[in-house]
N, C-alpha and C positions, 0 to 999 in steps of 0.2 A: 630414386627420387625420395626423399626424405616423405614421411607419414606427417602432415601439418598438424591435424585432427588431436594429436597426443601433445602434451603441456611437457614442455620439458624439464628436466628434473634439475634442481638447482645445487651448489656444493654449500658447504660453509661460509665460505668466503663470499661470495654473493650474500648469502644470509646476513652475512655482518655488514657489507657495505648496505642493503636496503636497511637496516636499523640506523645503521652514522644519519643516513640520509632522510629518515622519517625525525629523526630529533635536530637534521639543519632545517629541514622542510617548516615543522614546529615554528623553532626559531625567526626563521624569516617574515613569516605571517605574526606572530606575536612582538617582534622587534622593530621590522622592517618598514611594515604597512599600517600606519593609524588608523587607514578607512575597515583594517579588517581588524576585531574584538574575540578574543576567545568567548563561547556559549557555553555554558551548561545543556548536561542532558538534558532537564525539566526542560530549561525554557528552550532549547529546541523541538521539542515537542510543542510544546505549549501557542510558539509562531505558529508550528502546523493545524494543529488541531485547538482554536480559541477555547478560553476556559467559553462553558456551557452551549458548546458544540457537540459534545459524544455524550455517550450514555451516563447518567449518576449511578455510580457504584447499587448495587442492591435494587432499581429499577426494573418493576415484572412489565410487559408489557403485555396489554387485554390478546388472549390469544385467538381472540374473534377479529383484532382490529390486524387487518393485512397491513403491513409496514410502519403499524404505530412505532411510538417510543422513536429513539435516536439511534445512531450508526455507533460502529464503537471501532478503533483500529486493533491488529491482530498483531502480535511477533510472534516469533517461533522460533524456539532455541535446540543447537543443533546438540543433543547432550554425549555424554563420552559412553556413554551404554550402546549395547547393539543388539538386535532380534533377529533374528536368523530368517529369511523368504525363501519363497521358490519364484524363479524366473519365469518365462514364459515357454522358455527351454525346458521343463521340469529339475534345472540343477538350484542350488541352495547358497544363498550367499545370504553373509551378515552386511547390516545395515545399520548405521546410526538410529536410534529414537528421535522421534521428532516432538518434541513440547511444545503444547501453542497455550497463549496467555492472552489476554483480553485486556487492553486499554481502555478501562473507564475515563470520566471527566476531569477526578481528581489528578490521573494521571500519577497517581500512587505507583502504576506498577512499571514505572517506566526505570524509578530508583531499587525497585526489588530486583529486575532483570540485570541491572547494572552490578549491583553488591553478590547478585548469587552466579550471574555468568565468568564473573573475574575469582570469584574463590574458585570453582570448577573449570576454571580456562575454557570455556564453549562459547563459539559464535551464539549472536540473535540476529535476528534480521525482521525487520520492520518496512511496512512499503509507505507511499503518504497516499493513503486511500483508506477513505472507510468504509467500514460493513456493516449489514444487518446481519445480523446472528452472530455462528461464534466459526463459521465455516470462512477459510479466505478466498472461495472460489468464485469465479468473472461474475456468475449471476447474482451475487451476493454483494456485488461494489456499489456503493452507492454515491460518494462523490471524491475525486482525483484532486488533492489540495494541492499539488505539486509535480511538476516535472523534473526528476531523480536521473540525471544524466552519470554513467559510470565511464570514468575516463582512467583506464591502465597506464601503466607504463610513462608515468609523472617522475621525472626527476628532480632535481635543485632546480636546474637551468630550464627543464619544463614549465618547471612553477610560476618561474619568473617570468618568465614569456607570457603566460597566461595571464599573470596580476597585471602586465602593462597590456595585451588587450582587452582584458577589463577595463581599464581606465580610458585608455581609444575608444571605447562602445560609448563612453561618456562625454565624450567630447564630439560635438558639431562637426569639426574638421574630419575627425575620423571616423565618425559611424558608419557612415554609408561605404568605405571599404571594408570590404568581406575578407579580404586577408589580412589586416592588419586589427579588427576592433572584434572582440565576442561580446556577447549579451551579457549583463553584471547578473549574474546569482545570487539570491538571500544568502546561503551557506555552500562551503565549503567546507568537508569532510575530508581529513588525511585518513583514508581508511588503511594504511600501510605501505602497500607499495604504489597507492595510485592515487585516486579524489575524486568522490561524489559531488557531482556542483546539483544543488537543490534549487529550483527555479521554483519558491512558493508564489502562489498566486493569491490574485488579489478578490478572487472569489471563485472558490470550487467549484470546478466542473460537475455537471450533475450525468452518473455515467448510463444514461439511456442509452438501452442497447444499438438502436437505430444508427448514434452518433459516435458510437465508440470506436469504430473503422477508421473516422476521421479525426479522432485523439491520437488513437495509436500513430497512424501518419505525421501527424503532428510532431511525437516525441521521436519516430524515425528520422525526419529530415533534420530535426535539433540538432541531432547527435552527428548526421550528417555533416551538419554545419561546425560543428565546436571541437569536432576529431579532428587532429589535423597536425602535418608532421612537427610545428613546434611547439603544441604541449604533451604531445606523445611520443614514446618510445617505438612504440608499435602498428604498425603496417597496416594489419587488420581491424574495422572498423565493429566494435559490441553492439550490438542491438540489442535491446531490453524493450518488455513490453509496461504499458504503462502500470502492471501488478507486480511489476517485479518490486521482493522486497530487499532493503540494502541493508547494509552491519550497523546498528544502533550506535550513536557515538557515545563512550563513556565503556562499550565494551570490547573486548578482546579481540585483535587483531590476529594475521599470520604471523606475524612478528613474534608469538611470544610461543610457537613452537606449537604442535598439534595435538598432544598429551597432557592429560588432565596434571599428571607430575613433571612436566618439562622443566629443564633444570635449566631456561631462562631465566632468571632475577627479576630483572629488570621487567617491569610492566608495558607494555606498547596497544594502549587502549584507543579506539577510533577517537579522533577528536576534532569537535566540532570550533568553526570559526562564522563569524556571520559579519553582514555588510550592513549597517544602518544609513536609511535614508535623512534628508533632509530634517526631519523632524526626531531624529534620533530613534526612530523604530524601525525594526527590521524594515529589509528593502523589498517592496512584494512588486511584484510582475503580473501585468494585464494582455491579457489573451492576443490582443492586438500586436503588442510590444514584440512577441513572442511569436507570433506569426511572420513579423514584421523580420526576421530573421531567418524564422526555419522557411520562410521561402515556400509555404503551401497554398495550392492553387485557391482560387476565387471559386465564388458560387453556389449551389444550395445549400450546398454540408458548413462552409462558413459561417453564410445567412443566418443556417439555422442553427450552427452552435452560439452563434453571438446572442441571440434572440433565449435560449435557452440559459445563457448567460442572465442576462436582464431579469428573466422573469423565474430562476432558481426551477426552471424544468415545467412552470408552472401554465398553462394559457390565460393569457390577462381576458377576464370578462367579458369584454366589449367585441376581440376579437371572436371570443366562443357565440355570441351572439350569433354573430354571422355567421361561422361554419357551421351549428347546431342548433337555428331557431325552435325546431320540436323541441330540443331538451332544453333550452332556454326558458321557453314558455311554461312546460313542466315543473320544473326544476326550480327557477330562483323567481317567475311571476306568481304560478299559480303553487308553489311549495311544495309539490309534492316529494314525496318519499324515494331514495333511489332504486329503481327495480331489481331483483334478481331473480334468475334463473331458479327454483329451488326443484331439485327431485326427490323421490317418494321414499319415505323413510326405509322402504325396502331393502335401497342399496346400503345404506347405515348397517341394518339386522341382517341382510345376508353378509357383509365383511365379518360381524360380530361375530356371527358363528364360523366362517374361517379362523379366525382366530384362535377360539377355542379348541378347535378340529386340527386344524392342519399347522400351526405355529412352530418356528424353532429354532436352536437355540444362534444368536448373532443372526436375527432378525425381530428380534423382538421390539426394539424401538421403533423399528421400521412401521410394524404392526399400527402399534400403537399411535404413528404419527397418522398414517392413512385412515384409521377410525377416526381422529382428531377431522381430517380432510373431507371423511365422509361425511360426519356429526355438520360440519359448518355448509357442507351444500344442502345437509338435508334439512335442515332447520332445525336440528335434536337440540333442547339445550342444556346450556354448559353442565347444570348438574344432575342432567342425566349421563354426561359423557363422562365426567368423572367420579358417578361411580360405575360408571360399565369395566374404568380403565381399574379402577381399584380394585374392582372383585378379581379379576386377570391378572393379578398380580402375584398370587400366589402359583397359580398355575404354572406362567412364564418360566417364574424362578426356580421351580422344582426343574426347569429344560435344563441346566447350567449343569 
């Protein structure tokens, strides 16, 4: 019984027919379909993440204030360098470098990744989620602008079947059948041999960990729904969670061979197309629209993502009234100040002297952020903490 699990290896000749087919694919969307417009990188970005939504460039944010300042999106480019690991096995395998780079506001770095991954031939990949900080991990998401559905094994005749249930979803007649109509997507990506269909939304999910169970399920039954044998080649159904990041459009696909010198020519960069609405702006998708499709059950976790919808994550006043009249009273009758827990500077000056005692070297930052953690429950202030962190500075360094 054949091994499923292993990707099968592909000849020449395959290689060349997915390339004829990624520039009919092109063609047909740029020739074919007036409702679909070739996008720029920028302003694909730019649908996703509105100008003065993410962080401004150069922006510090008070490191006393938990979650101040804005989100900022992450890519990460996959580079042609490699660093050598140990497994868990204790054997030694080489590894690609991973680069991650920071999507400020300007959205400056969206044309840098584009111009430097195409001279280097290296994947990026980008998810539509933003973060606090510069880490792209779950705890760290702070709202889902977009459901990124990855659909393989897209052909000519694939494609085509898709463009006309897209146009069935649109139509009265057709929506309400599920075999014959799919949900229209803001964008479509030919990312090579397949197409990401971008389902931007018409206002980011805010990804409170509580509700994210019920996102994830969300983009599972999606995919459930819009896989299906006539716009797929393949059998097996992808599942992606809603942090998965996909190939930025504008950069380098499989198509152009997997070595930084590939003697492919010819460029085969991901390229985006997008669907405008009625008023000629991208076409954005409301959470309902999109439920109303992926077929997910009713009831609290709905309630309360719609309600979290409404109110950007936020409890409206009136409501907080009532579930927290003590802190109501407190709070916004009588003004008072928000309380906190604070303990004794003890714990502050005993980490300080770990530090200095027992520190070492690829843990240093670590060090340094826990004193920051400490300093902020014990009430130290800020510049006591940084100069405690500055006199420690020489110490650290001599660890190295």
């Amino acid at each position: 019984m054949a091994d499923r699990s292993k990707k099968p290896e592909h000849d020449d000749a395959w290689w060349a027919a997915q390339r004829h087919a990624y520039i009919e694919k092109n063609d047909i969307l740029l020739s074919d379909h007036p409702s679909w417009e070739w996008v720029s990188p920028y302003d694909f970005w730019r649908t996703i993440f509105p100008e003065g939504f993410l962080q401004p460039r150069g922006e510090e944010v008070p490191w006393h204030e938990r979650g101040g300042g804005h989100p900022n999106g992450i890519a990460i480019q996959i580079t042609n360098r490699t660093k050598t690991v140990k497994t868990k096995t204790g054997r030694r395998r080489d590894v690609p470098v991973v680069e991650r780079f920071t999507l400020t506001d300007d959205l400056d770095g969206v044309m840098e990744r584009v111009i430097d991954s195409n001279r280097k031939n290296e994947s990026v990949f980008c998810a539509p989620v933003s973060f606090f900080g510069k880490s792209r991990v779950a705890e760290n998401a702070r709202f889902l602008h977009a459901f990124a559905i990855d659909l393989d094994g897209v052909g000519v005749q694939e494609l085509k079947n898709m463009l006309k249930q897209f146009r069935n979803g649109r139509d009265p007649k057709f929506a309400a059948d599920k075999w014959v109509s799919l949900p229209q997507p803001t964008f479509l990506v030919n990312s090579g041999t397949g197409f990401h269909l971008y389902y931007v939304l018409d206002q980011p999910i805010p990804l409170i960990p509580r509700i994210v169970p019920f996102v994830q399920e969300i983009k599972a039954m999606l995919t459930d729904y819009i896989w299906r044998d006539t716009v797929s080649t393949l059998e097996d159904v992808q599942h992606q969670g809603i942090y998965q990041p996909f190939r930025m459009p504008g950069t380098p696909t499989k198509l152009n061979g997997k070595a930084a010198g590939s003697k492919i020519k010819d460029k085969y960069e991901a390229v985006a197309f997008v669907h405008n609405g009625e008023d000629g702006k991208p076409w954005r998708c409301s959470l309902d629209y999109l439920l109303g499709y992926a077929g997910v059950r009713g009831g609290k976790d709905r309630a309360e993502l719609i309600e979290l919808m409404r109110t950007a994550g936020r409890t409206p006043i009136e409501r907080a009234k009532k579930l927290w009249p003590e802190w109501y009273q407190a709070r916004i009758v009588e003004g008072k100040a928000p309380g906190r827990w604070t303990c004794k500077r003890d714990l502050y000056d005993w980490w300080l002297g770990e530090v200095k005692t027992k520190a070492t070297d690829h843990h240093r930052y670590w060090c340094l952020n826990v004193l920051a953690a400490y300093a902020k429950k014990c009430g130290i202030p800020y510049e006591e903490l940084e100069a405690d962190a500055l006199a420690l500075v020489p110490m650290l360094e001599d660890l190295t």
